[in-house]
N, C-alpha and C positions, 0 to 999 in steps of 0.2 A: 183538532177541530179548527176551520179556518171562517171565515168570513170576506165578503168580497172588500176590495178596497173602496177605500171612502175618498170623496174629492181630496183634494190637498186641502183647503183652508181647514177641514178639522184632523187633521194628519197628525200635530202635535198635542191631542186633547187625549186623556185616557180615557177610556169607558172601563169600567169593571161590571162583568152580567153575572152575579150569584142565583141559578136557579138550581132550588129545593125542591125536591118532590118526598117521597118517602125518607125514612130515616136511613136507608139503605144507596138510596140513589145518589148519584156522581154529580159535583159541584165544576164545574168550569169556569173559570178564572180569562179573561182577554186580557192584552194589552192592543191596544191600535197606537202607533206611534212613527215615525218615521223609519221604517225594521230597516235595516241592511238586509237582513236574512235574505234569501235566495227568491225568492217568490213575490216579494216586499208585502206580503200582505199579512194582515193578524197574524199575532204568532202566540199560540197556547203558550200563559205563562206557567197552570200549575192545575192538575186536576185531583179531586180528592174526596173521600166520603164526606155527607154529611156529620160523620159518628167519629171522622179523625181528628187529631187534636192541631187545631190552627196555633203557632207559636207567633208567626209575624200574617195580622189583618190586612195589611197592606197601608193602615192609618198612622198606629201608634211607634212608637219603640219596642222593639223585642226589649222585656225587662227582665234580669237575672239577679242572683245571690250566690256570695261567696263565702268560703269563710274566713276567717280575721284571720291573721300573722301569715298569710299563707307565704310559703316557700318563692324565692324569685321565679324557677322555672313556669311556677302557677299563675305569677301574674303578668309576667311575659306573654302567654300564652294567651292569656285572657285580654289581653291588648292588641295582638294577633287576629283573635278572634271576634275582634267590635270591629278592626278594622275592615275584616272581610265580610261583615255584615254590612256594614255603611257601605260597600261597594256594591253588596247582592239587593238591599232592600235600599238604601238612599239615606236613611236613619241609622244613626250611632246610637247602638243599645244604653240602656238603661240601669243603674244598680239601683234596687229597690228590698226590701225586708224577704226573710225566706217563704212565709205567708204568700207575699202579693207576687213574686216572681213568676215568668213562665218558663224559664231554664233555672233550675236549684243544682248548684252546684255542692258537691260535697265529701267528706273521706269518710271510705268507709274500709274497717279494717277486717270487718269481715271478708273479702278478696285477701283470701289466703297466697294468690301471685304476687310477686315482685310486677311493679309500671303496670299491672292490669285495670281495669275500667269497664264500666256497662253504663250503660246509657236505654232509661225505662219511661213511660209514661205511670206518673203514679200521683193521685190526689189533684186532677187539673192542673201537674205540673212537669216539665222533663225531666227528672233528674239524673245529674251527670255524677257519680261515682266512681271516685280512684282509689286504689290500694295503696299508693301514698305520690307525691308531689307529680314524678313523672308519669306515673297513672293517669292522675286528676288531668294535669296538659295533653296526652293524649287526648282524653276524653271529648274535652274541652274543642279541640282543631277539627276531630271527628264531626263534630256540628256544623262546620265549616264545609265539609266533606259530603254531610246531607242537604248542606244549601244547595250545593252544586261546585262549590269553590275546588280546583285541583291545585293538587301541591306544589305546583309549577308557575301560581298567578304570579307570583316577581320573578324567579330564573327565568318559566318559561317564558313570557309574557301572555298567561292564556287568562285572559277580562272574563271574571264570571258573569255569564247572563243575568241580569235584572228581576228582579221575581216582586209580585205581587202579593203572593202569599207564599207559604211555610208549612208545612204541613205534616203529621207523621199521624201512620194508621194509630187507631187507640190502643191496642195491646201491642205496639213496638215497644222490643228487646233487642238490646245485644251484648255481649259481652265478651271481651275479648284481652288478651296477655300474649304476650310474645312467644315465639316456641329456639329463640337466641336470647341468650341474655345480652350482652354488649354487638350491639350492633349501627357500623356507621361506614366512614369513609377514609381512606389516605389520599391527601393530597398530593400526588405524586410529578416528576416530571413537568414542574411549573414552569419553565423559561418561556414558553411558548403562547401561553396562555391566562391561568390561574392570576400569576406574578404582574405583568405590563398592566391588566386590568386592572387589580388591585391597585397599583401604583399609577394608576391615570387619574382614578375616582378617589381613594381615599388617601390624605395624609397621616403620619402617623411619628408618635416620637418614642427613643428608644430610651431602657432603664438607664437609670443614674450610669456615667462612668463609660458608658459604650457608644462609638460613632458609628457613623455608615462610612466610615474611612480605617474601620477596625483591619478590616478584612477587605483588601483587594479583590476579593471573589465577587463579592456583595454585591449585586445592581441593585435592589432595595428590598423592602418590606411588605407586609397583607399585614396592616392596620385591625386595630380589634372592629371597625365600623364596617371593613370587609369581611371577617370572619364571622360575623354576627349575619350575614347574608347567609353565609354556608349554613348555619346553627339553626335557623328560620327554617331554611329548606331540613332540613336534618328532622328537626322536631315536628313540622310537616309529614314527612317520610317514616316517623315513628324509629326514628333513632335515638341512637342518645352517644357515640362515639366519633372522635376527630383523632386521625393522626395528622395534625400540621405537616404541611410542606417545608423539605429538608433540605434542597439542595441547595447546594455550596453559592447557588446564585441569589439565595434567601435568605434576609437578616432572621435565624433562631428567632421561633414562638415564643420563647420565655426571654427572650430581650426586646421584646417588644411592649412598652407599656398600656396596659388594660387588656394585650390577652386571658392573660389567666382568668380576670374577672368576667370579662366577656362569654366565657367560656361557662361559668358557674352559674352565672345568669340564667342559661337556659339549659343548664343540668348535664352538659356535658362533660362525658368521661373524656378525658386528654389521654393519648396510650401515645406506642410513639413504633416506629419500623424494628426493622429485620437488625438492622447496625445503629440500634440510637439506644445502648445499654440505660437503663435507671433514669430514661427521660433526657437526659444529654445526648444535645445532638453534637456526636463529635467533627463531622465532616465539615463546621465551622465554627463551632464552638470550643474546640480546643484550640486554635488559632487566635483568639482573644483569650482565654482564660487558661488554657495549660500550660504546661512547664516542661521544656525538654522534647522527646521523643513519644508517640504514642503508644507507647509497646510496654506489654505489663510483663516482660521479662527484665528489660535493664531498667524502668520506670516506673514501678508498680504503686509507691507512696503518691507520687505525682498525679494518677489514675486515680487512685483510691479516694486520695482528693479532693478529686476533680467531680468525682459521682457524688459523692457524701454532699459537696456543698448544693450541688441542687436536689436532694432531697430534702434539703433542714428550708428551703424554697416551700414544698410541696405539702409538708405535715398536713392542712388542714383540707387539702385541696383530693379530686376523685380522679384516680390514674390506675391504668395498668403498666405494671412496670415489665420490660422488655429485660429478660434475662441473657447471660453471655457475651460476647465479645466479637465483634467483626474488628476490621482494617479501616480506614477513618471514613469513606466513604460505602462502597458497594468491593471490598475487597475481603482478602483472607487476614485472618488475625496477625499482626506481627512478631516479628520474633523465632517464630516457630515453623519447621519442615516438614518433617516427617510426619504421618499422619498422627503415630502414636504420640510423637512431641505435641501435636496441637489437640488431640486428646486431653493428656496431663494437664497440658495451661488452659484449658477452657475448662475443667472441672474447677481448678482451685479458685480461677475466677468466678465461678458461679459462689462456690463457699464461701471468697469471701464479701461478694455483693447480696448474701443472705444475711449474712452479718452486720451490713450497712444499715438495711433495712429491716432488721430487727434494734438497731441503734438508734437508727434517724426515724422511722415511720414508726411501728407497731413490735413491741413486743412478742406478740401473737402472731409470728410469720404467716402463717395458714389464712389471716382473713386477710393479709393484703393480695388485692390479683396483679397475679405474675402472669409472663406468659416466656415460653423457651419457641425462636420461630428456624426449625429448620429449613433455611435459605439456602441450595444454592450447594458449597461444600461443610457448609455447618451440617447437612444430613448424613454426609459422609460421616463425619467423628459421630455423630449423634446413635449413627447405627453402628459402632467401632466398640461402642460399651458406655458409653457416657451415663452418670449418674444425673436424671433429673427427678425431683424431688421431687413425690406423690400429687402436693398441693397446686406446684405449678400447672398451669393449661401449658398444653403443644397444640402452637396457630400452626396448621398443615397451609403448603402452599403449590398452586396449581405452576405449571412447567412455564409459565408467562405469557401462555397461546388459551389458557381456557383449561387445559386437562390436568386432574388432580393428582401430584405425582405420587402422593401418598397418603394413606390416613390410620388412624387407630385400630391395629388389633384389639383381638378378644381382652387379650391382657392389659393394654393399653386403655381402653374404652370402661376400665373399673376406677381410671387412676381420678382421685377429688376432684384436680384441678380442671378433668375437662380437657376438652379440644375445642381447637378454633378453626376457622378458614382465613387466610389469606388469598385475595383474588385477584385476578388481573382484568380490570373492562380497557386499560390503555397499557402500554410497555415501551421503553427504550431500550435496547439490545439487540444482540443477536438471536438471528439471522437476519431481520430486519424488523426497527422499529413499526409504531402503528400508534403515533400521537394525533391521528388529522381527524378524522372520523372514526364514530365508535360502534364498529357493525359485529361484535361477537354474536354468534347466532342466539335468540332464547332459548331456543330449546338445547342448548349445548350448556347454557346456565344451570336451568333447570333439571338437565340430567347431573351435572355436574353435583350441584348441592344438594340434591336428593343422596346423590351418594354417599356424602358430606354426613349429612345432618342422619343416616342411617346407619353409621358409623360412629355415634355419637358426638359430631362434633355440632354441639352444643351451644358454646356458652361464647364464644366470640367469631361472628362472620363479618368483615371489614373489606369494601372492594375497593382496587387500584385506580384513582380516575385522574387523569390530567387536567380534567372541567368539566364538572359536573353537569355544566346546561349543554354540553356535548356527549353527553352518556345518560342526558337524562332518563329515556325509556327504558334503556338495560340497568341502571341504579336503580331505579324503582321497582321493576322484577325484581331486584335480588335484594330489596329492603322489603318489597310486599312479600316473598317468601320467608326472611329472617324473621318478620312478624307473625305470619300465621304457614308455615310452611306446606298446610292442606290447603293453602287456600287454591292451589292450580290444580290439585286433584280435582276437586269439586267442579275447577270451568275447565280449562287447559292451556297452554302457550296462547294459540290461536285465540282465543277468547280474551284472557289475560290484553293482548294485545289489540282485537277489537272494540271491546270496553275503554281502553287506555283513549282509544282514535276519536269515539264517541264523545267519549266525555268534556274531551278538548278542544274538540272541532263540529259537533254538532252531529246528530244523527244523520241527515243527508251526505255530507261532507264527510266524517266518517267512514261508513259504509263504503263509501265511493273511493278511499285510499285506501279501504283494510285490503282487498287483494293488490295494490300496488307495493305496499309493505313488505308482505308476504313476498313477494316477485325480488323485494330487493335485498331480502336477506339470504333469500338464493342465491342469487348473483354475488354478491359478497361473499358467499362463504365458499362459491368457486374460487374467487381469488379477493383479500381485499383491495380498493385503489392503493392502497400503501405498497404492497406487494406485484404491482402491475408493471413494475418495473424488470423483474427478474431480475434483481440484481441484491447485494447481500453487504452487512456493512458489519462492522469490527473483525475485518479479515487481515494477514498481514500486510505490513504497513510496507513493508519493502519493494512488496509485490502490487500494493494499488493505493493511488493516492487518499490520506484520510482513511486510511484501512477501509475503501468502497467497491466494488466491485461496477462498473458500469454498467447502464441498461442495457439491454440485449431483446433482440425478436421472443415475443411469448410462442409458449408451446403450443397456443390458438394453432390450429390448421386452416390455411389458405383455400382447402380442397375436399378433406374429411368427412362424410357424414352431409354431402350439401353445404360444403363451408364454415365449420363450425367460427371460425373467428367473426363472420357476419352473422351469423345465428345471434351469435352473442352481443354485439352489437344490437341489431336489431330488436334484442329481447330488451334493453335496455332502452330502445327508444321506445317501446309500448308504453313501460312506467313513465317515463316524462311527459307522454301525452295524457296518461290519466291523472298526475299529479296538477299539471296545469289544467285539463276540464275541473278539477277540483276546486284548483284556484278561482275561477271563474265565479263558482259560487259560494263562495264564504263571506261572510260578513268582515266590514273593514276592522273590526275589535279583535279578529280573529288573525288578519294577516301574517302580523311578527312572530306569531308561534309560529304558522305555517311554513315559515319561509325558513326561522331557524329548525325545526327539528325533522321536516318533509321536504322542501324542496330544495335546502341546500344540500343536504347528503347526497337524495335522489339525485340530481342534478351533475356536483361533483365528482362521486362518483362514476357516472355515465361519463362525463367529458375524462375523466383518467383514463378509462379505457379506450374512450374514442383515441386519447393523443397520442396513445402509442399502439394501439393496434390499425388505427389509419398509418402510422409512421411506417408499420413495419408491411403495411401494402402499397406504401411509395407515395402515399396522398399526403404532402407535408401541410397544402395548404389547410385541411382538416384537421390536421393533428395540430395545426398552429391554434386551427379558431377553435379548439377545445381547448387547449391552456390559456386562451386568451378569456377563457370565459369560466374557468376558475378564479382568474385574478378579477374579473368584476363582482361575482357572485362574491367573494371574499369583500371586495370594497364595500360592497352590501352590507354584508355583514357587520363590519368592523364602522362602518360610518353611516350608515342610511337607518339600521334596524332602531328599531324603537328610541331614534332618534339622539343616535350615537350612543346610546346606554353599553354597547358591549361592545366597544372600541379598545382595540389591542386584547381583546378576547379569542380572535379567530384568526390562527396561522395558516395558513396554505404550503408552509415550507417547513415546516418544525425540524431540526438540525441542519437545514439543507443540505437533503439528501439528495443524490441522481436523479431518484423517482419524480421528482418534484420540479425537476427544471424544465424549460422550454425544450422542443423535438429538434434536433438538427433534421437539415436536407439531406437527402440520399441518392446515391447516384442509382438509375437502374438497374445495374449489377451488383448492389448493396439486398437489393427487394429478395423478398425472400420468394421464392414458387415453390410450389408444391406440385406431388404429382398423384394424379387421382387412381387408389386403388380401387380393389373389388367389395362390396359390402356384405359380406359372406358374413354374417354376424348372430348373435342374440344377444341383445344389452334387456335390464330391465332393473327396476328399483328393488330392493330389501324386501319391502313392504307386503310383495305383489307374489308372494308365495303362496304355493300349490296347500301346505300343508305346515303346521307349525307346531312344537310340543307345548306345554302350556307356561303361562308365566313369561312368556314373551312380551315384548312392549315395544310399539309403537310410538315412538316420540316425535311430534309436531316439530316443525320448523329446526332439523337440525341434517346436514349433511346438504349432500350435494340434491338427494333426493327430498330432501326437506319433508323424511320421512325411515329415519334410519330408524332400527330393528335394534334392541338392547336384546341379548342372548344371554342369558344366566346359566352358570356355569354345567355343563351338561347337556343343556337346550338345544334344539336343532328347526332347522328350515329346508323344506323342501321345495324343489320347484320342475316343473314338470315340464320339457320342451320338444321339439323337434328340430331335427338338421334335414335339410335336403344333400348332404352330398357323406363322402366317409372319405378321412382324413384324419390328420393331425392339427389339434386347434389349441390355442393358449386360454387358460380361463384367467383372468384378470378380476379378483374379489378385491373392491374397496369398501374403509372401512373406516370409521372415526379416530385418528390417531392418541387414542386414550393413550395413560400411562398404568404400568402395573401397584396401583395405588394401598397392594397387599402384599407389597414384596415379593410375589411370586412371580408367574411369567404371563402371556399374555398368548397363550396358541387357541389356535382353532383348525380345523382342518375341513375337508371339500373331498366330498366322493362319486363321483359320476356312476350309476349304475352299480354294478355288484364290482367296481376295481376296489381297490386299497385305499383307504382315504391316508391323503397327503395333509402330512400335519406340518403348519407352518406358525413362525412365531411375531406377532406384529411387536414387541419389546425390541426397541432402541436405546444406546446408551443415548445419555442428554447431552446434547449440542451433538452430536454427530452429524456428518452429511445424510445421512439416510431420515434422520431425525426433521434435519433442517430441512426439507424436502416435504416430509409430512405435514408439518405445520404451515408450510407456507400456501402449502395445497389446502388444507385440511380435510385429508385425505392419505390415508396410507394404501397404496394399491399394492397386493401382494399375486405374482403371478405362477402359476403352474401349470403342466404338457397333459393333454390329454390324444388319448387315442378313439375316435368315435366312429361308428358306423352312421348311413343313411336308417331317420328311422326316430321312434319316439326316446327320450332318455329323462333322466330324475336326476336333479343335482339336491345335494346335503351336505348341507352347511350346521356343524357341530360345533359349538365352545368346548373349549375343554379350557380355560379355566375365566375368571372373571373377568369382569368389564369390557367385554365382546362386543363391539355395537357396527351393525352390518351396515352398510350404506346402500351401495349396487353393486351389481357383479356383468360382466359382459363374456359371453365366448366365442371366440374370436377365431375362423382360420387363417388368415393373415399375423403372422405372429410379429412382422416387421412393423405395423401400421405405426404411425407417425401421429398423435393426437392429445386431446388434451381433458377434454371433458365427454364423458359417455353420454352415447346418445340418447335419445328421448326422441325418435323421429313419430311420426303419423304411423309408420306401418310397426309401432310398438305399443301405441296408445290404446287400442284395439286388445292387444296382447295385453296389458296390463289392467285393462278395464276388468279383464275376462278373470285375472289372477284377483283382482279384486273381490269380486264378488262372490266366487270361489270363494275365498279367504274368511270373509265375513258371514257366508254360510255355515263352513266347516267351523268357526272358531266357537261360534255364540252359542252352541252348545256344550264346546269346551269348558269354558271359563276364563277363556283368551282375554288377558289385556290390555287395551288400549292405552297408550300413557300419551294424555290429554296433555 
């Protein structure tokens, strides 16, 4: 509800209008104020029954009660949350008796969950209930959450709007516990980002006995006054886990004075990677404190050591301890060749760092959390015979693209300790890194961990991020699933992520980006900017300088389909234009999110692919003024945004790589042409099937159709076309390049009519070229020969065994065509509208599922 605007001289005056009528009827709240807001006029602060319970008048102090000795995470939390009150109301709450308070805080131990909380209106008072400390500080920030505060007011910088009043209906409940138990972050791939920040804003001194001249490797330190940033946003996000950043360019978490503390403060579990055995990180830590060789063949006392001493560190402190033995950094164990050799030595090491830890930590091996993280060729030995011991958790981990390469059997999924997820929202390797932006699709998350957590991995989900205020939308999906993992059944991807836009940027504003979003996770998951280069790195070294392979012309078509390289282009300048009408209208408190988490990707983005797909149409001066306009969007970033706060936060070149350089000139006869075939075709989305068997699932925002098809094993899709001519045509089925996360294999097979269905196998060995290819697509296209007549025909598409997820499929008489992305032209839209609603006829009497 608005009101017209008032002259200027009382511009700065509040009016508040409380009109009452029945005890049923709605209370309207004004602010008249100098608004930014889009309209500048009144802007509804808060509307609510007469019958709900007001917590903040808009007069006094929100007043609260806690209770006595309470745990640091509790009053941490609770200092958090006066803060982000005094920012929502203008008033720093109040502590007053449990009597007079209108938030009661308290434990209750009835909450039979571990960290659970409910939050009730009971006796004219709110009270907040936790099942114990980290419950209660959930609870607690959840308030925060109803004011309107998002998790994001410091990383992201999003200023909660102003509120008048406070309000919750009179019978609000809620109540809620995690469905992960250890759930948080690794800080992975610092150099770039994490690290300079850290070391621009915070100083920091190291334990007794250790310099920053220890280790030659060393550029510096993340200060416990930095990591206390992370922990905010962590216990925001309803976490409770940190793996510190490890690499060899980072002075070690436990050499740094007041981590550890830092860390207990706000009730964080410290766990630690894939190669940082018993909390030691050896990829620099044994460089100052060990003895000799790292190899627990010729060295093993030295090792033994070396773990024991920072255990008798840890006694009193909460960790998951990383079971096993990598090579000092991201390598194979030493010492050891043959697979069955490195079998033998990783079992007796596991025996005897069981033993450490029944020495130094707990008697009672079973209640300390272990975890065994098959990385990499640790899953080779792991599936070789390797004894892991019932109590320990196995953290599964996804191929470093999003797809989960394995998870617990039937047998496996009875074992105490659990299963975990290891995950990747950023990665440095091969076939090419992907540190700059963080564009994993949600719904490739969402499918992912659904599969995860339905395999019973449980009790620890940790995801990969380089910087968190650069992953922050996809961290938050995959921490708001760790916490309530029905919570996207309920809304879905789409929603999940319209809500997210709303809440940050105002319902106008909002709205007005969620379809440009949506557009951009499209387009990224055709190829990310990181990958725009066609080009590949830890290749041999002999053979390319820096083991890199150089850019190269993308597979975009010059001619294809109406030009699919300009399609693509162009579909990218739509979203820029709706990002910036956006921009237009936001209020100034709202900018610096804007610009960090919306229009620098957006933006970015788009100018990567303008540089080099202008490049490879011979337009150098456009390919230049697109790298020219990442490097200021970056200067933005790094020195203008909220007023240099995330300076040396934002690389543009993270290892300088190919991709990331300036466009050379080309000579004419460099330009790539194309030459225009015939469009004899039928392309069409997953989705847009004639007929489906049941238990199928449609999942939002994933693939290239940002609408791929999960196929359970057995399941089939049907789709009904016509040809005008009879020939021989190629069907081309793409498909989500899953992995066979069941050890078995990964077929499906395609039958046109009454022929033989062709069964083919989308299973790749790992790093393959065929692999490498997949992923960079994300897309597996898999092709087979048909023989067809002029005339109606039925294509079926069957799984035959799990984790099937359909994309598009195109058929094609031109079996030479030259191109890159299927099309989606005008004269298909029509076709697919038509399979749509089809679809949604035939299914709803099925019991067809949608997966939201």
């Amino acid at each position: 509800m608005q009101i017209n605007r008032l002259p200027y001289y009382i511009i700065s005056l509040l009016f508040v209008s409380l009109t009452a009528f029945s005890a049923k009827e709605r209370i309207t709240v004004y602010t008249i104020g100098d608004s930014t807001m889009a309209n500048k006029n009144t802007v509804v602060i808060a509307e609510y029954l007469k019958t709900d319970f007001v917590w903040f008048d808009g007069k006094t102090p929100i007043t609260y009660s806690a209770p006595t000795n309470i745990a640091p995470v509790v009053s941490t939390a609770l200092e958090m949350w006066k803060d982000d009150m005094q920012q929502v109301t203008g008033l720093v709450p109040k502590e007053t008796s449990a009597k007079k308070a209108k938030v009661h805080i308290i434990q209750d131990d009835s909450l039979s969950k571990k960290e659970a909380f409910s939050i009730s209106i009971k006796n004219n008072q709110i009270v907040v209930a936790g099942s114990d400390a980290r419950g209660i500080a959930y609870g607690i920030l959840e308030l925060s959450r109803l004011a309107g505060v998002s998790p994001w007011i410091w990383w992201g910088d999003v200023a909660p709007e102003k509120k008048s009043v406070l309000a919750l209906p009179a019978g609000f409940i809620t109540a809620q516990s995690p469905s992960v138990e250890f759930r948080g972050i690794f800080i992975n791939d610092e150099d770039w980002s994490s690290l300079p920040w850290a070391m621009k804003n915070y100083s920091c001194q190291l334990i007794d006995s250790i310099k920053i001249t220890d280790n030659k490797r060393w550029k510096g330190a993340i200060a416990p006054e930095a990591y206390e940033k992370y922990f905010q946003l962590l216990l925001r996000l309803r976490a409770n886990t940190i793996l510190p950043a490890m690499h060899e360019c980072t002075v070690p978490f436990y050499f740094v004075k007041g981590n550890r503390e830092m860390a207990e403060r706000y009730g964080m579990v410290v766990a630690a990677s894939h190669c940082e055995p018993l909390m030691s990180n050896a990829a620099t830590e044994w460089d100052v404190r060990g003895k000799g060789a790292y190899n627990y063949i010729t060295n093993k006392d030295a090792v033994l050591d070396f773990w024991s001493s920072r255990l008798k560190e840890l006694v009193r402190s909460e960790n998951i301890f990383t079971i096993g033995m990598r090579g000092k950094h991201d390598g194979s164990m030493e010492g050891v060749k043959t697979l069955q050799e490195k079998t033998n030595a990783l079992q007796q090491v596991i025996y005897d760092q069981r033993d450490l830890l029944k020495k130094d930590i707990n008697k009672d091996i079973a209640v300390i959390p272990q975890q065994f993280v098959p990385y990499k060729e640790v899953l080779e030995i792991y599936e070789n015979g390797l004894d892991i011991p019932e109590d320990i958790m196995l953290t599964w981990c996804d191929d470093n693209y999003g797809y989960m390469t394995r998870l617990s059997d039937p047998s496996e999924q009875k074992r105490s300790g659990g299963a975990g997820v290891y995950y990747h929202l950023s990665y440095w390797g091969r076939p090419h890194s992907y540190l700059w932006l963080c564009t994993t699709q949600p719904g490739l998350i969402y499918n992912e961990m659904c599969e995860a957590y339905n395999h019973n991995a449980r009790r620890l989900w940790v995801a990969n991020v380089h910087d968190p205020k650069i992953a922050a939308y996809h961290l938050e999906l995959f921490l708001d699933m760790a916490w309530n993992v029905k919570t996207l059944h309920a809304t879905s991807p789409l929603a999940h992520l319209k809500n997210t836009l709303v809440r940050d940027y105002g319902q106008q504003v909002g709205e007005k980006i969620f379809p440009a979003m949506q557009e951009f996770y499209r387009l990224t998951a055709i190829r990310k900017p990181e990958f725009m280069g066609w080009s590949q790195i830890e290749l041999d070294r002999k053979k390319y300088p820096r083991g890199m392979s150089p850019v190269t012309d993308t597979e975009f078509s010059l001619t294809e389909f109406g030009g699919e390289l300009d399609t693509y282009l162009s579909d990218y300048e739509k979203i820029r234009r709706m990002v910036s009408e956006a921009e237009k209208i936001l209020p100034a408190e709202k900018k610096d999110a804007f610009f960090a988490q919306i229009k620098y990707p957006v933006f970015c983005a788009a100018a990567m692919a303008g540089k080099w797909l202008h490049r490879q149409k011979g337009d150098y001066d456009k390919s230049l003024q697109a790298y020219n306009e990442i490097l200021s969007l970056t200067d933005d970033y790094n020195n203008t945004l909220s007023g240099g706060k995330w300076k040396h936060s934002m690389s543009c070149n993270p290892a300088k790589l190919p991709v990331f350089e300036a466009p050379d000139r080309r000579s004419q006869e460099e330009v790539a042409v194309g030459q225009v075939r015939n469009d004899n075709y039928i392309a069409t989305n997953a989705c847009n099937f004639t007929e489906s068997s049941s238990q199928v699932e449609v999942i939002e925002m994933l693939g290239h159709s940002m609408k791929a098809v999960n196929l359970p094993k057995g399941g089939s899709l049907t789709y009904a076309f016509e040809t005008g001519q009879e020939g021989e045509a190629v069907l081309r089925t793409a498909l989500i390049p899953t992995q066979s996360n069941d050890r078995g294999d990964l077929r499906f097979s395609v039958r046109i009519d009454d022929e033989e269905p062709q069964v083919i196998s989308l299973k790749e060995p790992f790093r393959s070229e065929q692999w490498k290819r997949n992923v960079l697509r994300g897309q597996a296209v898999k092709t087979t020969k048909h023989h067809l007549k002029k005339g109606k025909h039925t294509l079926t598409i069957t799984a035959l065994d799990n984790h099937i997820v359909v994309d598009q499929w195109m058929l094609d008489f031109d079996a030479e065509r030259k191109f890159y992305v299927f099309p989606n032209h005008a004269s298909n839209v029509l076709h697919e509208t038509v399979f749509r609603i089809r679809n949604k006829m035939i299914n709803f009497a099925r019991g067809f599922t949608y997966k939201k």
